[in-house]
C-alpha positions as CSV (number, residue, x, y, z in Angstrom):
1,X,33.6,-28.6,140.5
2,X,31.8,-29.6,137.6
3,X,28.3,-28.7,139.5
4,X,29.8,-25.7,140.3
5,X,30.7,-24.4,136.4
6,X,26.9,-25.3,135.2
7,X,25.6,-23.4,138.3
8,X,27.6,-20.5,137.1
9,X,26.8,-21.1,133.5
10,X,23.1,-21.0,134.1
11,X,22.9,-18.0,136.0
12,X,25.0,-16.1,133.6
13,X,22.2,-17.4,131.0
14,X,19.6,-16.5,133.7
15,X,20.9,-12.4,134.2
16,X,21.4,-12.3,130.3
17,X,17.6,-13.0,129.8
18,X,16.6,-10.5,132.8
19,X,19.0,-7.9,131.7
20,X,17.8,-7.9,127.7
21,X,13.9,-8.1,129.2
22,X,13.5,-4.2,129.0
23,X,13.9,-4.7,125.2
24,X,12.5,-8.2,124.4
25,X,10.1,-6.6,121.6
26,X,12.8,-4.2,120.1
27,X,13.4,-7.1,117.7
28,X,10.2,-7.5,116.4
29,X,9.7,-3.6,116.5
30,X,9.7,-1.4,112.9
31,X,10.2,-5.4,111.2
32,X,8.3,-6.0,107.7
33,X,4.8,-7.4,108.3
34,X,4.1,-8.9,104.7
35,X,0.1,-10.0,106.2
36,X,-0.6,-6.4,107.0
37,X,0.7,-5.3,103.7
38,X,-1.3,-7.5,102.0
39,X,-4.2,-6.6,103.5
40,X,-3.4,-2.7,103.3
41,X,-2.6,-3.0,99.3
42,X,-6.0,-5.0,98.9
43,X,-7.8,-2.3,100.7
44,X,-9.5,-4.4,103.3
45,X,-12.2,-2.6,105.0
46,X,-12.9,-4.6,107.7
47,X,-9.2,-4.8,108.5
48,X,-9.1,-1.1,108.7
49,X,-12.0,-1.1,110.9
50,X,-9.7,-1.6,113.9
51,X,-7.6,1.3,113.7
52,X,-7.6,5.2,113.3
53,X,-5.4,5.8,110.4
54,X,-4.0,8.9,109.7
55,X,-1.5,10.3,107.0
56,X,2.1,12.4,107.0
57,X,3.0,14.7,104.2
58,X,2.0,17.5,103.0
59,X,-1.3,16.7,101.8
60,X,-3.5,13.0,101.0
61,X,-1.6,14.0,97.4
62,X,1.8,13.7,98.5
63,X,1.9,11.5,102.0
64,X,5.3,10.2,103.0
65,X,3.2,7.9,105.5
66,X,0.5,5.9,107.0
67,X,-0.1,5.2,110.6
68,X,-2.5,2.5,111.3
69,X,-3.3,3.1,115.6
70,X,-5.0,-0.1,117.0
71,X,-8.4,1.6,118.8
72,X,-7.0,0.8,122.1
73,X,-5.7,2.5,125.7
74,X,-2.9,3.9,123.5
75,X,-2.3,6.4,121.6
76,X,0.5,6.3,118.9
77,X,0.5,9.7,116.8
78,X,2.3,12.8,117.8
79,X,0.3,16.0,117.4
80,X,1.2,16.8,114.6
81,X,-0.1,14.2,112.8
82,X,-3.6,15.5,112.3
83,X,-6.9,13.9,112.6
84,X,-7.9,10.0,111.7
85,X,-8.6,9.9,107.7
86,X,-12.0,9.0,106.6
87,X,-12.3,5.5,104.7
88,X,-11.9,7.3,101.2
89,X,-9.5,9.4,102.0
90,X,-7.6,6.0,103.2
91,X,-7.7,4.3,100.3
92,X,-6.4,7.7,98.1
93,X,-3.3,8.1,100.3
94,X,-2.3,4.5,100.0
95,X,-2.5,4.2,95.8
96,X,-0.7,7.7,96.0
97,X,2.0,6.0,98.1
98,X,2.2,3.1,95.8
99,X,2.3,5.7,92.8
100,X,5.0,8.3,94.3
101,X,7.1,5.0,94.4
102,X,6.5,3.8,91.1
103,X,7.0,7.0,89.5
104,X,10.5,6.9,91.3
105,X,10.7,11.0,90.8
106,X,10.1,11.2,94.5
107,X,13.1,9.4,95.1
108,X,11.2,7.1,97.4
109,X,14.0,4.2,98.7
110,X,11.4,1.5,99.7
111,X,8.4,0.4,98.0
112,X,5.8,1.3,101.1
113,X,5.5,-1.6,103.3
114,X,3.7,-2.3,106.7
115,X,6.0,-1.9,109.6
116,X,5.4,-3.1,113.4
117,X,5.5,-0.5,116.0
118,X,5.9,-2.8,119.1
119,X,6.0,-1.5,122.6
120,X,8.9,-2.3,125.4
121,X,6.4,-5.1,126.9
122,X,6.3,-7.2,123.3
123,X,3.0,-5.9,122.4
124,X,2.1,-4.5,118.6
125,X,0.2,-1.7,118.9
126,X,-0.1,-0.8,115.4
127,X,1.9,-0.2,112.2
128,X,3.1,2.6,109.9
129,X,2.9,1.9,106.0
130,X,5.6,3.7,104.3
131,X,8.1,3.6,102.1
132,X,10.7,6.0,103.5
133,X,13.7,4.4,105.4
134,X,13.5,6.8,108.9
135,X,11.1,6.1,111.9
136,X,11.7,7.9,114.5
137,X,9.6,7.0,117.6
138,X,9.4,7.5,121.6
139,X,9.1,4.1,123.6
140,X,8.9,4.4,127.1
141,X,9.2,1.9,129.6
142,X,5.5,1.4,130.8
143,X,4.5,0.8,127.3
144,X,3.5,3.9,125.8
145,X,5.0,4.7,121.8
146,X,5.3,7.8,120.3
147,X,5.5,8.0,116.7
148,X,7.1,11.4,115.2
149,X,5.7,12.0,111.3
150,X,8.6,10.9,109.2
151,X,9.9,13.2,106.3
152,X,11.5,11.6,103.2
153,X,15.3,12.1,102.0
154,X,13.8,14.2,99.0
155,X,10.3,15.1,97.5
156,X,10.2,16.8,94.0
157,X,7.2,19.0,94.6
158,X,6.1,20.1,91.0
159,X,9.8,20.6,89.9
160,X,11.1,22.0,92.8
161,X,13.4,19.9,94.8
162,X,14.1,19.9,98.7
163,X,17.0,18.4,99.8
164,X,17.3,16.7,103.6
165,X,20.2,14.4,102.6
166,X,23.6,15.1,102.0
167,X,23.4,15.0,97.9
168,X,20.3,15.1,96.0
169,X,19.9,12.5,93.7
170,X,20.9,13.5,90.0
171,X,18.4,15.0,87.8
């Protein structure tokens, strides 16, 4: 009998592992990478080498995001994300990240930080340095992300406010 119990116990630890395989990475998936934001803040060229970055916003002025897309098989942006930024342009859209935060008038929640974007199969396939608190993203099965452009909860654009959250912040 007691063979018995640990037989069943093990294969009820057995289907828990197969059944939770689909999302093994999701753990690990839009989690704080402190390296990679080291290395983004000290504007690492060679680290940037290795990936197409490009920006969401409105303009380099006013980006809500970076995407940093390993040069690989796959491709992370949706279109509307633009074209890959040019080194310069790069290193403009991440102090005016850092600054919009500091300045706190763009209501910014997070002080931008390098996020994973990990595919179904465990794998990183890049990362997204922002400092807003929505990612939305399409991960299929056979490994393949999406990343949507995310918008912040409120940008002050020269004195003119627009609202996507239920209150604006007060003035």
């Amino acid at each position: 009998m007691k063979k018995l119990m640990t037989s069943v116990f093990v294969l009820f630890l057995a289907g828990i592992v197969f059944a939770l395989s689909p999302v093994w990475g999701l753990g690990k998936n839009l989690s704080v990478n402190p390296e990679v934001t080291v290395k983004i803040r000290a504007f690492d060229q060679a680290f940037f080498q290795g990936f197409d970055v490009y920006f969401a916003g409105a303009s380099t002025e006013i980006p809500t995001a970076l995407l940093l897309d390993i040069k690989d098989d796959y491709h992370l942006p949706s279109p509307l994300w633009g074209k890959p930024l040019s080194d310069k342009d790069v290193i403009y859209a991440i102090h005016r990240l850092d600054g919009q935060y500091i300045s706190r008038e763009w209501d910014i929640p997070f002080e931008p930080r390098a996020l994973n974007i990990v595919n179904y199969k465990g794998e990183t396939l890049g990362y997204i340095y922002t400092g807003v608190s929505h990612v939305t993203m399409d991960r299929k099965k056979d490994g393949r992300v999406t990343v949507f452009r995310p918008t912040p909860q409120y940008f002050n654009w020269g004195g003119y406010g627009q609202s996507v959250s239920p209150t604006p912040p007060p003035p």
